[in-house]
C-alpha positions in Angstrom: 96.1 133.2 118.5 92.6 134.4 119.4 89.9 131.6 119.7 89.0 129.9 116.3 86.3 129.7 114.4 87.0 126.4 112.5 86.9 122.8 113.6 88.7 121.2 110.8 92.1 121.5 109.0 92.9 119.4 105.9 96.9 119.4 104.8 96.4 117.8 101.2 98.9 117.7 98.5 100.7 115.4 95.8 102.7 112.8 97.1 105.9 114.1 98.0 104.6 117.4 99.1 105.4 116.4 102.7 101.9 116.4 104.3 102.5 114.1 107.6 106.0 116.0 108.4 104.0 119.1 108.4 101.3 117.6 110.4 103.6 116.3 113.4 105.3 119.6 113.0 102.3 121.3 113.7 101.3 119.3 116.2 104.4 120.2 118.0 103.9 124.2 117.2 100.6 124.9 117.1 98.5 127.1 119.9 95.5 125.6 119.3 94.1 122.4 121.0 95.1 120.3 117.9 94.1 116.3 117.7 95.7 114.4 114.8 93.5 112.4 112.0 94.9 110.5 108.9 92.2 111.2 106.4 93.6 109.0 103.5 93.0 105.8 101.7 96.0 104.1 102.7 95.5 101.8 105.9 99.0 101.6 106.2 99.0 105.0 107.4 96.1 105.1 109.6 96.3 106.6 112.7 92.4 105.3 113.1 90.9 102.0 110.9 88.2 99.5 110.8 89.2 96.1 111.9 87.7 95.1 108.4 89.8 97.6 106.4 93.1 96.4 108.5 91.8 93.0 107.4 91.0 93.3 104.1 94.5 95.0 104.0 96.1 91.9 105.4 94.5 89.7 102.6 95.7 91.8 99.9 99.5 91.5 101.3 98.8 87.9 101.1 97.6 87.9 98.0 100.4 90.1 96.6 103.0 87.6 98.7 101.4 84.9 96.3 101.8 86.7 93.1 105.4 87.3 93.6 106.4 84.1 94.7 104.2 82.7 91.2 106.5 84.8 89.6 109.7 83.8 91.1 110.4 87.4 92.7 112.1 88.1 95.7 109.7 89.0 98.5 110.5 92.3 100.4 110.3 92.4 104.2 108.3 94.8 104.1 105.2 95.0 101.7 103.3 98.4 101.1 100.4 98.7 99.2 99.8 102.7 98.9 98.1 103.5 95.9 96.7 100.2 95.6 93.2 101.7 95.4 93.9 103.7 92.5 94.3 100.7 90.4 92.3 99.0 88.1 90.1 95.9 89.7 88.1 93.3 87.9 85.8 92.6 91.2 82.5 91.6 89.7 79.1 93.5 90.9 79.3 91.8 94.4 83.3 92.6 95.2 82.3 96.0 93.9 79.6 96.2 96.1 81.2 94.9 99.0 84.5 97.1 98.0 81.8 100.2 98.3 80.6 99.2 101.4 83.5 98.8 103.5 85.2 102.4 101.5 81.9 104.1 103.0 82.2 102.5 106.3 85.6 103.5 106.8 85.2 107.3 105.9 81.8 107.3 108.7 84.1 105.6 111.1 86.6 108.4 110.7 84.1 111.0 110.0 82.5 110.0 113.9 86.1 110.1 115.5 86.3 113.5 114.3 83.1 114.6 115.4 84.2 113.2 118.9 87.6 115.5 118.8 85.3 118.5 117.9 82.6 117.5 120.7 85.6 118.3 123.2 86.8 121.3 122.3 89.5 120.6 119.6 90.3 121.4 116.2 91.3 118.2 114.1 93.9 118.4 111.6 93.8 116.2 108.9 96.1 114.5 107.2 95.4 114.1 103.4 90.9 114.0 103.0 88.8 111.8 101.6 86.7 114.5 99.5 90.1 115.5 97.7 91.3 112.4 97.5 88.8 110.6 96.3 86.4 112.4 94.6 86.6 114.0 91.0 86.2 117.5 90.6 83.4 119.7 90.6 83.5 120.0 86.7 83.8 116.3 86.1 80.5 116.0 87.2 78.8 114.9 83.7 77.0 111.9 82.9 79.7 112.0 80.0 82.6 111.5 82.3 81.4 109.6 85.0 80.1 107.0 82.6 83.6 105.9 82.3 83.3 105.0 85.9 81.4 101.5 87.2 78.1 102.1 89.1 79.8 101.8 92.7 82.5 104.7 92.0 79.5 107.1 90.8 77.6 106.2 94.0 80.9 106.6 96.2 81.5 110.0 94.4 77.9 110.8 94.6 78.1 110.3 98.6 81.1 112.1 99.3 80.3 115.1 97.3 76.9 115.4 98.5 76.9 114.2 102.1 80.0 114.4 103.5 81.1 116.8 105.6 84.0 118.7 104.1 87.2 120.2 106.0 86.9 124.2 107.2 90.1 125.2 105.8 92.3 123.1 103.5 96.1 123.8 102.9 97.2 122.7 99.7 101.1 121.7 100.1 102.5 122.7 96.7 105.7 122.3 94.8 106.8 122.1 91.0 106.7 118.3 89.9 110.4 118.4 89.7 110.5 118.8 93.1 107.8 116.0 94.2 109.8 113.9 91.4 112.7 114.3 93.6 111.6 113.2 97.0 109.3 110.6 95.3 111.2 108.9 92.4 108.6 105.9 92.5 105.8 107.9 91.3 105.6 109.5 87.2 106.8 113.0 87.0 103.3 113.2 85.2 101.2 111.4 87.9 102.4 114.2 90.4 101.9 116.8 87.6 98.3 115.7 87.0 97.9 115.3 91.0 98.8 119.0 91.2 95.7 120.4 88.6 93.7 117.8 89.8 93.5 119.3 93.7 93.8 123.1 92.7 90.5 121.9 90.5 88.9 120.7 93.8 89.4 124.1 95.8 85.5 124.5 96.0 85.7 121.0 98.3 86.7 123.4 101.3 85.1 126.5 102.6 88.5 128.3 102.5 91.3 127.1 100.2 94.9 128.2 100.9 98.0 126.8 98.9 101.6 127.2 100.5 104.5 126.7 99.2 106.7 123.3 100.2 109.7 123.8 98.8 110.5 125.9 101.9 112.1 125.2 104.9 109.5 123.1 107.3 109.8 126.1 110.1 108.8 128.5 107.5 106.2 126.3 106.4 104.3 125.7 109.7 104.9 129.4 110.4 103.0 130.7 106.9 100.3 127.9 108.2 99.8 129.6 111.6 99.5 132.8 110.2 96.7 131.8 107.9 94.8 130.4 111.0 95.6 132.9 112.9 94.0 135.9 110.3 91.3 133.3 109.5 90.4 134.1 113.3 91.0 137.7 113.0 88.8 137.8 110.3 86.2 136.0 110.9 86.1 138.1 114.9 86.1 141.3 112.8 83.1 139.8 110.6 
């Protein structure tokens, strides 16, 4: 593979889609000087985090502990709160504030560590992104739709869409719901469905968009991967 001309690699995907065994694979593969960074909202997954975010984490297990046991439910051994942040709070103006505050901080913090990869010579791969993640798509963009959203999500959207740097490539690990359903029975059929048009509607988020197919084998995954980068390279020497 010829030198690159990219800094950043986002894998992003539905759940299910297989994103962090990708990631290690290429990790293990790749040619190019690759450094790993979870780019999610999940701090359970973290491979970087805020002491505040791992705190904040450690009060909602807490606080989740103390619902159950209200209810007379078993507790699990282990309690994991992915997807947490997609549900609907009642925090008041200062919780939302606060709740804003410590989102932002976290995506800077990362944002910097990646910077610091960069500033030595590697290329960062991401695992899931902030911008895809979070953000709505381009054509959501109305006063009409966002006005469904409280004042802290529009300014949250607001700064990732307009200040934050976004990903050189992003590889959008695809499969038919059925197949997500599969490996990720917890989730809707039609949460991972609507995950699906959602990210193909946030293609514009990335300077160049690629989708690959996860259904097959990991090998042949990682392989279609390389070859994108390593065209990308070609390409971009040629231009």
């Amino acid at each position: 593979m010829t030198k690159p001309h990219f800094s950043t690699i986002a894998l992003i995907g539905p759940d299910g889609s297989g994103k962090s065994t990708v990631a290690a694979a290429l990790m293990s593969q790749s040619v190019l000087p690759l450094k790993y960074l979870y780019m999610g909202t999940s701090v359970e997954s973290s491979n970087h985090a805020l002491f505040t975010s791992r705190l904040a984490h450690r009060w909602k297990v807490h606080q989740h502990k103390k619902s159950l046991q209200k209810k007379g439910a078993a507790i699990p051994k282990q309690i994991t709160l992915h997807g947490a942040e997609h549900r609907v709070d009642k925090r008041g103006k200062i919780g939302g504030g606060l709740r804003l505050f410590r989102r932002v901080s976290e995506e800077i913090y990362r944002q910097i560590i990646s910077w610091g990869y960069q500033c030595r010579g590697n290329v960062v791969l991401y695992d899931r992104h902030f911008l895809f993640d979070a953000c709505p798509p381009p054509d959501d963009f109305s006063e009409r739709r966002l006005s469904a959203h409280r004042l802290t999500d529009r300014i949250h959207f607001w700064f990732l869409k307009n200040l934050y740097p976004r990903p050189d490539i992003a590889i959008l690990l695809d499969a038919p719901p059925q197949t997500l359903f599969a490996r990720k029975q917890e989730i809707p059929l039609e949460h991972l469905e609507s995950d699906r048009i959602q990210l193909r509607k946030r293609k514009s988020y990335s300077h160049n968009f690629f989708i690959v197919d996860c259904t097959k084998s990991i090998n042949d995954i990682v392989a279609e991967i390389n070859q994108i980068l390593d065209d990308h390279c070609v390409k971009k020497s040629i231009a």
